[in-house]
N, CA, C and O atoms as a MOPAC input file, in Angstrom:
PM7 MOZYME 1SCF
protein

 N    -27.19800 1   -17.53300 1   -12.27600 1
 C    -26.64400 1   -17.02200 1   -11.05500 1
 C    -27.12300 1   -17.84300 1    -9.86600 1
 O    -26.36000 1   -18.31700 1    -9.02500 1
 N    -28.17200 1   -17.94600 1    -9.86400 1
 C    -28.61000 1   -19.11400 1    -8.98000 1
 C    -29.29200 1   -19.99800 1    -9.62700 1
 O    -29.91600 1   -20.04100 1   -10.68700 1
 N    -28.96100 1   -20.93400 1    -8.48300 1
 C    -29.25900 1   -22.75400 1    -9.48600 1
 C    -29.97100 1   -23.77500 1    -8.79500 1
 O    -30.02300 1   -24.95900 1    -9.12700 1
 N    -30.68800 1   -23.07200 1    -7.50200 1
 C    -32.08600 1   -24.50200 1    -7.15800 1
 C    -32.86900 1   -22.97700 1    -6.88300 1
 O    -32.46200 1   -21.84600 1    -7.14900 1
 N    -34.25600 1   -23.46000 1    -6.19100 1
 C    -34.86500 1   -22.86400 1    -5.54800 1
 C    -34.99000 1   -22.38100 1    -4.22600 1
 O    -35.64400 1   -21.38400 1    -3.91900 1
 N    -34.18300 1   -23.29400 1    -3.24000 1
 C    -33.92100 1   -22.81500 1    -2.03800 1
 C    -33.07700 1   -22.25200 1    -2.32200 1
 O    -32.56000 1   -22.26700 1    -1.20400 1
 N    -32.30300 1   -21.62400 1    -2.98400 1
 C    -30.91700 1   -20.46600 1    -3.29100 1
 C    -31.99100 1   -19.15300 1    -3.64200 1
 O    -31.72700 1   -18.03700 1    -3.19400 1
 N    -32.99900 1   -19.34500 1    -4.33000 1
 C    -33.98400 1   -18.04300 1    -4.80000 1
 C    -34.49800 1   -17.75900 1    -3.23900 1
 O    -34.00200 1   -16.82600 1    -2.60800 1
 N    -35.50800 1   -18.60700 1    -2.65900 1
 C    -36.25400 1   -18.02800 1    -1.71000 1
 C    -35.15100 1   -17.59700 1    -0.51900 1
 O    -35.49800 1   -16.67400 1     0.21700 1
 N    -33.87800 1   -18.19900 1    -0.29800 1
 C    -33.01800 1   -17.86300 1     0.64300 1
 C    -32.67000 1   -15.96800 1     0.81100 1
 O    -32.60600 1   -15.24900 1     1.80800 1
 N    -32.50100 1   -15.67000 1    -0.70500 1
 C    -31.62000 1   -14.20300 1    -0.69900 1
 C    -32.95700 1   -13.92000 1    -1.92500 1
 O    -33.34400 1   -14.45500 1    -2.96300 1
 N    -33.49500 1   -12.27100 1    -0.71600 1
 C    -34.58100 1   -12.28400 1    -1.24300 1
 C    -34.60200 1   -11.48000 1    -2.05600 1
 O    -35.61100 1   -11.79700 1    -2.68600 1
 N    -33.98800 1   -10.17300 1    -2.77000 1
 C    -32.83100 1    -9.69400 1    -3.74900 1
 C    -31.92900 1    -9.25400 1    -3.88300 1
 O    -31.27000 1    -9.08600 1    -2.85700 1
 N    -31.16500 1    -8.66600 1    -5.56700 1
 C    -30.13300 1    -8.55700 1    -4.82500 1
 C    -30.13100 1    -6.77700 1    -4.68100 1
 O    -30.69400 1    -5.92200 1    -5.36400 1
 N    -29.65700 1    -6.72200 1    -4.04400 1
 C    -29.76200 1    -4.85100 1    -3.48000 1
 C    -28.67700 1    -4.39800 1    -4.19300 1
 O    -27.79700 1    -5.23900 1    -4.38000 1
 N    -28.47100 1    -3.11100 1    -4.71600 1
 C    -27.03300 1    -2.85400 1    -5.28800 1
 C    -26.27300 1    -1.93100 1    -4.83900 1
 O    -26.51700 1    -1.04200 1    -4.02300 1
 N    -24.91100 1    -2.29200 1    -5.66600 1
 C    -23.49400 1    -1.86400 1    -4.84500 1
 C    -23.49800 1    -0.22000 1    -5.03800 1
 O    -24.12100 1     0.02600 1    -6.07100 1
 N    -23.11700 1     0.74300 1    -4.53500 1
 C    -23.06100 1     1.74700 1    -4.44500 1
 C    -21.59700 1     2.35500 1    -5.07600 1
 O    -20.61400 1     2.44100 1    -4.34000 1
 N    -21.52700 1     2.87400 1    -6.86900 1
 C    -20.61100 1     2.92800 1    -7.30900 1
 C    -20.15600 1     4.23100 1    -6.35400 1
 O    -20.89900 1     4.90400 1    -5.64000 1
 N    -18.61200 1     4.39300 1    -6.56800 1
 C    -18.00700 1     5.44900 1    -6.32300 1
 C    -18.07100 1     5.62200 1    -4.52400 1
 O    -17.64400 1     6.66200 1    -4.02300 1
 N    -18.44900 1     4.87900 1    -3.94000 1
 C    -18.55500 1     5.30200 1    -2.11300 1
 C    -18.11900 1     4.16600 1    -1.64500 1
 O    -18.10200 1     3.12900 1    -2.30700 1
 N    -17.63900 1     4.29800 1    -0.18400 1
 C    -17.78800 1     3.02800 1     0.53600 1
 C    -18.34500 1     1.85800 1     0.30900 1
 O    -19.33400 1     1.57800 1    -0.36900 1
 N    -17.72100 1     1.27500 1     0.85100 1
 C    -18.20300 1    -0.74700 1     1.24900 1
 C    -19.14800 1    -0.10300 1     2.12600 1
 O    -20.30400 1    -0.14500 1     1.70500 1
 N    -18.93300 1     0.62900 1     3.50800 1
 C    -20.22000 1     0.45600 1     4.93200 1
 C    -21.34400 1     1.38500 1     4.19000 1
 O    -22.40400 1     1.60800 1     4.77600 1
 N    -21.04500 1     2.02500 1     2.63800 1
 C    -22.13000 1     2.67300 1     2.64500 1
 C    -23.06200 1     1.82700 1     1.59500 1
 O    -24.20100 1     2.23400 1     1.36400 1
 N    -22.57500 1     0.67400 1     0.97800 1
 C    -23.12500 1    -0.29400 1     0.53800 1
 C    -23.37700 1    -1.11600 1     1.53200 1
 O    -24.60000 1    -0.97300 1     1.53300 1
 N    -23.14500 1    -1.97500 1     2.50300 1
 C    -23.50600 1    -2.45200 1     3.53400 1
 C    -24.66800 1    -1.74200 1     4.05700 1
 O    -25.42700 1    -2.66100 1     4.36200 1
 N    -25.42000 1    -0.32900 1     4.41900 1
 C    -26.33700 1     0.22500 1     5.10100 1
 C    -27.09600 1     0.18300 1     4.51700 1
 O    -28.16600 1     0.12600 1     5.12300 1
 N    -27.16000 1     0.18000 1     3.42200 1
 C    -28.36100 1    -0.17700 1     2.17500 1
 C    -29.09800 1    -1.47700 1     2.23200 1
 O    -30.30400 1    -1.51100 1     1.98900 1
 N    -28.61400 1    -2.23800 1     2.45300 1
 C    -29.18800 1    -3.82100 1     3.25000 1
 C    -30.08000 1    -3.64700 1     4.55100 1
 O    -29.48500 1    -3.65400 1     5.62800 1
 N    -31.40100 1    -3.49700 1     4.54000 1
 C    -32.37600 1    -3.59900 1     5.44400 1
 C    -31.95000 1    -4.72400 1     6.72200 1
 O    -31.13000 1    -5.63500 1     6.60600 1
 N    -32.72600 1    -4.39400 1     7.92200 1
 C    -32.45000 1    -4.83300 1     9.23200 1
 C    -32.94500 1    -6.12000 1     8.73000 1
 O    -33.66300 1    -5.77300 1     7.79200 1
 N    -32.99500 1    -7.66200 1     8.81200 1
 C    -32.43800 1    -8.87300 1     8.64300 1
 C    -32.85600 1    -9.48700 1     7.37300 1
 O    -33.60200 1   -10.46500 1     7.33100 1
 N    -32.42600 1    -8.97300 1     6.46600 1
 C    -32.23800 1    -9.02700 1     5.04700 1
 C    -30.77900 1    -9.71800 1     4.59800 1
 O    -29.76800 1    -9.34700 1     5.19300 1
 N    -30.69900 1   -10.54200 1     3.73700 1
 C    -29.36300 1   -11.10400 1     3.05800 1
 C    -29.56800 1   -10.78000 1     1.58100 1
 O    -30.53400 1   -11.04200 1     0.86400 1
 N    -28.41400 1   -10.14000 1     1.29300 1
 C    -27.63700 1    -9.55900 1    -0.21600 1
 C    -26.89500 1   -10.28500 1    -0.74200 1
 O    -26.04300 1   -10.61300 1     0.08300 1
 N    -26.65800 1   -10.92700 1    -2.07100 1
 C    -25.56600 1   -11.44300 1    -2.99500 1
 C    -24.96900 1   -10.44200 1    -3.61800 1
 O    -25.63200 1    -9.51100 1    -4.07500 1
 N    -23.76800 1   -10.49300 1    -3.70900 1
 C    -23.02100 1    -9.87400 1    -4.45700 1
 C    -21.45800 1   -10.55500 1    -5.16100 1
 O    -20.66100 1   -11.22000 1    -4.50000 1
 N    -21.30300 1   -10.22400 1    -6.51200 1
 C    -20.16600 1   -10.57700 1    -6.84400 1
 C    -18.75500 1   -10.19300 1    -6.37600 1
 O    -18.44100 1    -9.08600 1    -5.93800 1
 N    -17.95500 1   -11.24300 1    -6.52400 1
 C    -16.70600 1   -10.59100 1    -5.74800 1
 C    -16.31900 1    -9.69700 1    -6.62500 1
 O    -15.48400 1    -8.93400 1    -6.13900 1
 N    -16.67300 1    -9.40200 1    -8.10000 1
 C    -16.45500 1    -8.41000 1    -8.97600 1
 C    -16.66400 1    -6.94500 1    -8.77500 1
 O    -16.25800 1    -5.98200 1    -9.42500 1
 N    -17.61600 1    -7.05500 1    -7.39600 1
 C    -18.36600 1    -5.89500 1    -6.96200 1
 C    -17.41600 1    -5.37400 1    -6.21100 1
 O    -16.91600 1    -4.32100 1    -6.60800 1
 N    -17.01100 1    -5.87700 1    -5.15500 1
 C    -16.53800 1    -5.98000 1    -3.78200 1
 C    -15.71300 1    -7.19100 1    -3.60500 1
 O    -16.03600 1    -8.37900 1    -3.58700 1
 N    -14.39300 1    -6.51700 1    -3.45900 1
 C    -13.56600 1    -7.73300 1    -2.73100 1
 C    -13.69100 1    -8.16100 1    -1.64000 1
 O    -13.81300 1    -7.34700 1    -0.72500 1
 N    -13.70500 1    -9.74800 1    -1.31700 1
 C    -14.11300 1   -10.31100 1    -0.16700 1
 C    -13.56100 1    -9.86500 1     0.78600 1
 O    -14.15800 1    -9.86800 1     1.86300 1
 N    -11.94000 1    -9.22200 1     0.65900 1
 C    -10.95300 1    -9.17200 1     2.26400 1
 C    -11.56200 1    -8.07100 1     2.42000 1
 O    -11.89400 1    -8.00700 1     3.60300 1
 N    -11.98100 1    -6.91100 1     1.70300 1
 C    -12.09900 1    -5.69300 1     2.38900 1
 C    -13.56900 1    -5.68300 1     3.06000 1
 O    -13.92500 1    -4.96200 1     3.99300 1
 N    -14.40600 1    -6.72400 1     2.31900 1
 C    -15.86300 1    -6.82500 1     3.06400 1
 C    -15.50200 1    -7.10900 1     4.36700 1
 O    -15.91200 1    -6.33500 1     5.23200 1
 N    -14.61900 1    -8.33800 1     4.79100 1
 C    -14.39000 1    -8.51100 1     5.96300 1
 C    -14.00700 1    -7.79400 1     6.74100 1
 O    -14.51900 1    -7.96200 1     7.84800 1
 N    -13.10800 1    -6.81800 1     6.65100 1
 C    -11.99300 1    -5.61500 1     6.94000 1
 C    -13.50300 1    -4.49700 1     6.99600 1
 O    -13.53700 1    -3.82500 1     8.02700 1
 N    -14.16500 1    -4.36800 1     6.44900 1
 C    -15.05000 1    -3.33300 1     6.74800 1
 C    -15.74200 1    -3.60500 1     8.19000 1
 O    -15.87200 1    -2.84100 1     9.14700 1
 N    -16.04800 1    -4.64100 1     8.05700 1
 C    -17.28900 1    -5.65000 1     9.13000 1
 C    -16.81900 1    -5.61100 1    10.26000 1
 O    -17.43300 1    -5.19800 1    11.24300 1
 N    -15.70400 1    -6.02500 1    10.25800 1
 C    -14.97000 1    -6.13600 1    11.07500 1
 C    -14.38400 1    -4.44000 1    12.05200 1
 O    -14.11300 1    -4.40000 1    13.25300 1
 N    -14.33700 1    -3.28900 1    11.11000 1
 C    -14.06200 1    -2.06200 1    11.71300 1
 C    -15.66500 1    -1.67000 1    12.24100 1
 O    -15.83000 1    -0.86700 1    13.16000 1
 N    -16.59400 1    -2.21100 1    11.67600 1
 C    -17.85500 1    -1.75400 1    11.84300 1
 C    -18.01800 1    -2.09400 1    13.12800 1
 O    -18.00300 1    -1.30500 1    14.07300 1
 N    -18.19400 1    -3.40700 1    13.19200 1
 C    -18.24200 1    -4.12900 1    14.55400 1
 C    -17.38100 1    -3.11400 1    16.08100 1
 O    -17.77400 1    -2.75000 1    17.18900 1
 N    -16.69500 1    -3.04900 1    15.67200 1
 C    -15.75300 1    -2.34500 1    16.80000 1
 C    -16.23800 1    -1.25900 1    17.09900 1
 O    -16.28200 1    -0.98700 1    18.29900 1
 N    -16.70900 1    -0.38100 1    16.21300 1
 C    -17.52200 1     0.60600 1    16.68900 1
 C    -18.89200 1     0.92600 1    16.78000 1
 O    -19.35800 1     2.05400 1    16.94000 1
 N    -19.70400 1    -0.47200 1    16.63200 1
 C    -20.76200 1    -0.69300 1    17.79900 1
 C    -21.72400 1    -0.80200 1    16.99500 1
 O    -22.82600 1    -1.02400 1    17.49800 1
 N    -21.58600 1    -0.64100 1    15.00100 1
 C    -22.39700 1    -0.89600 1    14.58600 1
 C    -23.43700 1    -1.47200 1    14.32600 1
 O    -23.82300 1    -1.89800 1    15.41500 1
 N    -24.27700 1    -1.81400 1    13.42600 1
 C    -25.29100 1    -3.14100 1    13.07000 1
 C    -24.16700 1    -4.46300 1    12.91300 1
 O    -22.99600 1    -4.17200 1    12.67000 1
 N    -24.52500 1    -5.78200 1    13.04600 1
 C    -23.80600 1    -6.51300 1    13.14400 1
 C    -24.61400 1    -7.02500 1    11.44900 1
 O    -25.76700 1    -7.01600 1    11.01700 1
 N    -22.91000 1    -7.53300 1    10.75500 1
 C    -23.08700 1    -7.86700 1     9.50700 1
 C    -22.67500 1    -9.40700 1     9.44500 1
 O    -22.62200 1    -9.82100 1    10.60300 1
 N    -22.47900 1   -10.03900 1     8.86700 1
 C    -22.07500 1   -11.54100 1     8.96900 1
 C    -21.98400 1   -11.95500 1     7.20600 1
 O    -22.93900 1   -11.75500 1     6.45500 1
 N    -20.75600 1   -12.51500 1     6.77500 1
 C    -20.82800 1   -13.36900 1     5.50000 1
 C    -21.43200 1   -14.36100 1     5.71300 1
 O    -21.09300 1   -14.83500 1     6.79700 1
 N    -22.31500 1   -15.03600 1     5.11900 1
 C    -23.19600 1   -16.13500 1     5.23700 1
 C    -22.54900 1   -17.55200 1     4.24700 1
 O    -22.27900 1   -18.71800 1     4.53600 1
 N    -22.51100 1   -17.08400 1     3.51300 1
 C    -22.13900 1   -18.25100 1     2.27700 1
 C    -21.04100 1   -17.48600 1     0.84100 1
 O    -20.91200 1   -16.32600 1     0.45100 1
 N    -20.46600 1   -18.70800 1     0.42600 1
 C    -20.05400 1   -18.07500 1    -0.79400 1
 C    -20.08200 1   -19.12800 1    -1.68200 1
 O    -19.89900 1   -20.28300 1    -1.29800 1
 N    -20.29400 1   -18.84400 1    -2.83000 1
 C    -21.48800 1   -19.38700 1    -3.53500 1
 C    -20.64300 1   -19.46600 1    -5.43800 1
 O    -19.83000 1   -18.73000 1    -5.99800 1
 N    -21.04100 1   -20.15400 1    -5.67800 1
 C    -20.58200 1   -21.16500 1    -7.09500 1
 C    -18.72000 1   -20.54900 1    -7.12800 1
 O    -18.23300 1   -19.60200 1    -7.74700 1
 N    -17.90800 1   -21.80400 1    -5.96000 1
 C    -16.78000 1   -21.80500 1    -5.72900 1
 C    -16.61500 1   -20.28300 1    -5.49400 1
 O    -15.67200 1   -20.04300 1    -6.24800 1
 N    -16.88200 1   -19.34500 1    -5.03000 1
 C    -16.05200 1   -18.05900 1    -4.56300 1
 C    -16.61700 1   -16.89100 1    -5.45800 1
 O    -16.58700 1   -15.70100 1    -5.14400 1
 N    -17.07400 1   -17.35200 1    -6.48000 1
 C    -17.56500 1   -16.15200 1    -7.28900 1
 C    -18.26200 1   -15.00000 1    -6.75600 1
 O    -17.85100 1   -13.84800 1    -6.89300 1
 N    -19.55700 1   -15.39900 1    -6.01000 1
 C    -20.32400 1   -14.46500 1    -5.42900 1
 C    -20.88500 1   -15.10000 1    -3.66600 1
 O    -21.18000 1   -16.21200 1    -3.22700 1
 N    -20.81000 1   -13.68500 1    -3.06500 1
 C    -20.85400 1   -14.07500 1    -1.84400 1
 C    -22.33500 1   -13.35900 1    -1.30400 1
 O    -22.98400 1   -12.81200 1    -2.19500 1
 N    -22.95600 1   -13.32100 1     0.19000 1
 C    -23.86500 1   -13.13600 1     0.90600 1
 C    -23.69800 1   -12.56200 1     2.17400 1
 O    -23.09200 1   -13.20500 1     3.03000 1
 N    -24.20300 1   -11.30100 1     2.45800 1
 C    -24.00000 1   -10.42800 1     3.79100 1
 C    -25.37700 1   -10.20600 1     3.95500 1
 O    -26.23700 1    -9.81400 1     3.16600 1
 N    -25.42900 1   -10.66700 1     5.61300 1
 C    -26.95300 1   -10.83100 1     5.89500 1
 C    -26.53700 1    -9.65500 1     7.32100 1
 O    -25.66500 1    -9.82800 1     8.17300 1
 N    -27.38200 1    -8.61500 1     7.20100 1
 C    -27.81500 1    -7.93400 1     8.65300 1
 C    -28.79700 1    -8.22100 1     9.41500 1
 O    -29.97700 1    -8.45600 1     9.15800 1
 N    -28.20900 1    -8.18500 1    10.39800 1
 C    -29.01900 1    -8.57700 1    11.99000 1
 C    -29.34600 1    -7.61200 1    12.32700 1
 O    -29.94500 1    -7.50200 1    13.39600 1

């Protein structure tokens, strides 16, 4: 899943997806400036964005995709 060492020390684990609930209630589970990997198997990328993006508007924690990682497979949401 990961393949140097600056990919390990970067994302410091991975936190997990919250079956059966929300994306923002998997998103809140991610500590204040912490970055999460997750598969797009988990979570589809448009609706991560589409979440972030409704979050944002209403004044939430600010979330950000960071990277996406071995061609698209799995991606990174880091909170600020």
């Amino acid at each position: 899943m990961v393949n140097s060492k600056s990919d390990k020390e970067k994302v410091s684990k991975k936190f997990p997806v919250v079956k059966k609930a929300s994306i923002p209630a998997t998103l809140k589970l991610i500590p204040h400036g912490q970055t999460a990997r997750y598969s797009c198997r988990d979570m589809l990328l448009s609706s991560v964005y589409s979440t972030i993006s409704r979050m944002r508007q209403k004044g939430d924690t600010d979330y950000s995709v960071t990277a996406l990682i071995n061609g698209g497979e799995e991606f990174e949401i880091t909170r600020k």
